[in-house]
N, C-alpha and C positions, 0 to 999 in steps of 0.2 A: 665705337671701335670700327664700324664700317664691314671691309672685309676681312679682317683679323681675325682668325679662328685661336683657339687655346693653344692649337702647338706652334704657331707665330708666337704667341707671347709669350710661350715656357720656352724657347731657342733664343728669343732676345735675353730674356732673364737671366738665362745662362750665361751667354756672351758677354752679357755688363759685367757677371759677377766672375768669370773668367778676367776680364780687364781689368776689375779693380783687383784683383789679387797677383795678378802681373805688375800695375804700377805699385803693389803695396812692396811686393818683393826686390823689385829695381830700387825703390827708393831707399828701402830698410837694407840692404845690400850696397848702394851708395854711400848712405851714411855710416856705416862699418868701419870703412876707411879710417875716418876723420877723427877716432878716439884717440885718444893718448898712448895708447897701445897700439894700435896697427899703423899710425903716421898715414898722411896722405900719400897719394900716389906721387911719382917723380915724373921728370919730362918725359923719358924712356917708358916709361908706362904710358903716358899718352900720346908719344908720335908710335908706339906700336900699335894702340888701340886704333887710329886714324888711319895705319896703311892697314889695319885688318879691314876696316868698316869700307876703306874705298878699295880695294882688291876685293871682298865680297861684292859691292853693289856695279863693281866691271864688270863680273862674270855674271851676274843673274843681267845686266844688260845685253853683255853680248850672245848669253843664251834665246834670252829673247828676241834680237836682231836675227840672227842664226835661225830660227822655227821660222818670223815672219818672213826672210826672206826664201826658206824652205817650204815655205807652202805657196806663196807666192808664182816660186816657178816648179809648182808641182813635182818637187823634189820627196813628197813626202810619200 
């Protein structure tokens, strides 16, 4: 293990097993949809999903252009 101490490897452990229980719920949540009962999603379900996902990743961009170029000229 090198220089790995034990709470290196109890903080990884955790993190996997956070991630897999994140992709298990995305996917089990996915698949929800698709039964006979709740019908898939419609167009209108996903060009809403698409402008929510690209109106969120605008603003955490331009939040971060906005900090760099605030520390940049010592605005900060």
């Amino acid at each position: 293990m090198g220089k790995w101490g034990a709470g290196t490897i109890l903080v990884l452990v955790v993190l996997i097993g956070l991630l897999a229980l994140a992709i298990y719920v995305g996917v089990t949540g996915w698949n929800m949809g698709s039964d006979a009962v709740g019908g898939s999603m419609s167009i209108t379900s996903y060009v809403a999903m698409a402008l929510g996902i690209v109106v969120t990743l605008a603003l955490g961009a331009s939040l971060m252009a906005l900090m760099c170029y605030s520390s940049k000229h010592d605005r900060d």
